[in-house]
N, C-alpha and C positions, 0 to 999 in steps of 0.2 A: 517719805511716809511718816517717820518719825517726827518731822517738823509737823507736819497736822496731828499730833500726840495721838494717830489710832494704832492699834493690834495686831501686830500684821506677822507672817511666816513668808518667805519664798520658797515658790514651788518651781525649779524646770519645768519648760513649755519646751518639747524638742515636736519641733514643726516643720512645710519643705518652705526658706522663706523665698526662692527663687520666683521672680514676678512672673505672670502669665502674660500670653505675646500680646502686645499690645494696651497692657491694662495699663489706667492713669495713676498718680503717684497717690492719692487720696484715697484710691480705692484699693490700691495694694495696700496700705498700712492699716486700713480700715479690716481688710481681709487677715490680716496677720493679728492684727489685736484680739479679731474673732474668734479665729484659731488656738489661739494660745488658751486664753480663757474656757474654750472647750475640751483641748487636750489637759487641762488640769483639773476640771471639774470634778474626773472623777477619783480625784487624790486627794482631796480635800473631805474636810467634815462636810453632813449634808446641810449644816446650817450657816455655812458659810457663804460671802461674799466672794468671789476671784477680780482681781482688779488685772486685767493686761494692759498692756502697752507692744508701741512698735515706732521704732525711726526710722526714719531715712532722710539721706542729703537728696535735694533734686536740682540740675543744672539742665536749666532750655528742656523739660520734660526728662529728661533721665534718670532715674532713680540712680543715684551711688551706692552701692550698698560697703561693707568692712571689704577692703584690700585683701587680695589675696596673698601677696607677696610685698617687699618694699619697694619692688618697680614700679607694681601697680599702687602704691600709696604714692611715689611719687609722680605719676603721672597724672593720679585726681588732685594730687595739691598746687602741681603745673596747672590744670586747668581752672580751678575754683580762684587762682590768685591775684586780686585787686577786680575782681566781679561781682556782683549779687547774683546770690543762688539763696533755695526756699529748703527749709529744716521742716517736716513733716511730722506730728505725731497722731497717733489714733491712740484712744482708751476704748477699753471695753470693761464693762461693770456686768458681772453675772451673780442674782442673787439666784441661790441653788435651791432656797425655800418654795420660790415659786416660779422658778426658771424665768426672769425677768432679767431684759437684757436691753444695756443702753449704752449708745457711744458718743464719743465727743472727738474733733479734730480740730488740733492745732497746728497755726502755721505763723510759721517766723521768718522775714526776709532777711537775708544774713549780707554784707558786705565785709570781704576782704580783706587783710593791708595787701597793699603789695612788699610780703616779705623777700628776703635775699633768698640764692640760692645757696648759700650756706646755713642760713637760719631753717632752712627746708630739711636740708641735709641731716644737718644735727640734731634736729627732730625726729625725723626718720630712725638715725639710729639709735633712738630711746626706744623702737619698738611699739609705742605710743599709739602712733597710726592704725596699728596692725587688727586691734578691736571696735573701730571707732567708723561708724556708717559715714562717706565722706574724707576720712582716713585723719578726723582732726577732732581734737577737744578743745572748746572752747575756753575754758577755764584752765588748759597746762601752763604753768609760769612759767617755764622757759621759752615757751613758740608766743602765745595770744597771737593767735593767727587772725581773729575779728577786727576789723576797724570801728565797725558798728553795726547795730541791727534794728531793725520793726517789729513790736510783736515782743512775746513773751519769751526773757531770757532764761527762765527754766528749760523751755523746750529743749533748748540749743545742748542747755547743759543733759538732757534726759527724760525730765518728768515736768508736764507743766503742770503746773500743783492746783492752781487757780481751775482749770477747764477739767483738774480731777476733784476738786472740791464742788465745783459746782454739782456733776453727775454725782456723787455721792448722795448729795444733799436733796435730791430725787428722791432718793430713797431713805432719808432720815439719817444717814451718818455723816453725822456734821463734827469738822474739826474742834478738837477740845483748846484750841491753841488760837490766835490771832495768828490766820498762818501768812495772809500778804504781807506781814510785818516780819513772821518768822524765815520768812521765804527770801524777804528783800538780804534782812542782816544776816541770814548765811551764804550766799552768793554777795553779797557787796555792792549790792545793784540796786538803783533807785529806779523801781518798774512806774514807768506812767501810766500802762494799761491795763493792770490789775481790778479796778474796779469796773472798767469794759464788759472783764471778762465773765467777772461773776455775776454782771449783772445782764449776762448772756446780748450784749452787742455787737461784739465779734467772736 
């Protein structure tokens, strides 16, 4: 947020983010972005904006959501390892002025290395996994558990900035910042599909 130079506070969204049986992974993060955005509305000023988000890793339809233990980190990092799997996010923009409410999803196809299973291992015991939808960061120096990916590297990392700049820009809050340039040189990452995005083609 800071990289688009806007104003921003963080509020808790304690939400149930457990998937309903059968839903798709698009609609679950879609569902949770919602959520989140409604259960803070009413903590906020009433002239305010709420911006949610929601991730999730998905392999062959399954949502991964944060590990519950390091067994279960390592058994989504055994399964995710030298495959493509799809990094999910949903936004949700509530202005509270006049209860106006828009979303946006992103999706990023994510490719593997095949790491060791020492290089797993010692990951794991950073603890690392333990908060991380999938059980991995994209950007920890010591794993880079990515070989490559499609799609916008924000996502993977968190926040796709691009597909929340656009949805802002709906509603007149436009970044004060050239933020695909501020975005690329704080991740390190020369984004090819940034202007795609905001120029709502994918």
């Amino acid at each position: 947020m800071a990289l688009g130079g806007w104003m921003f506070t963080f509020v808790p969204a304690e939400i149930d983010e457990r998937p309903l049986p059968g839903e798709q992974p698009k609609d679950y993060v879609l569902r949770l972005a919602v959520g989140k955005a409604r259960a803070t509305a009413s903590r906020v000023p009433p002239d305010a904006t709420v911006i949610a988000a929601d991730t999730t890793v998905v392999d062959e339809a399954d949502i991964l959501g944060k590990p519950v233990d390091a067994g279960e980190a390592e058994a989504t990092l055994r399964r995710l390892r030298g495959r493509v799997h799809q990094v999910y996010t949903a936004l949700a923009v509530l202005r509270l002025a006049d209860g106006a409410l828009l979303t946006d999803l992103c999706k990023t196809e994510v490719l593997m290395r095949d790491y060791t299973e020492e290089e797993m291992q010692a990951y794991i015991a950073t603890g690392d996994p333990l908060d991380k939808a999938g059980a991995y960061a994209i950007q920890h120096d010591g794993f880079r558990p990515v070989e490559s990916l499609w799609g916008c590297f924000a996502n993977v990392v968190g926040l796709p900035l691009c597909h929340l700049a656009r949805t802002l820009d709906k509603l007149g809050l436009l970044p004060e910042t050239d933020l695909p340039q501020a975005c690329q040189a704080a991740l390190k990452y020369n984004c090819p599909v940034y202007s795609q995005i905001l120029n709502d083609e994918i």
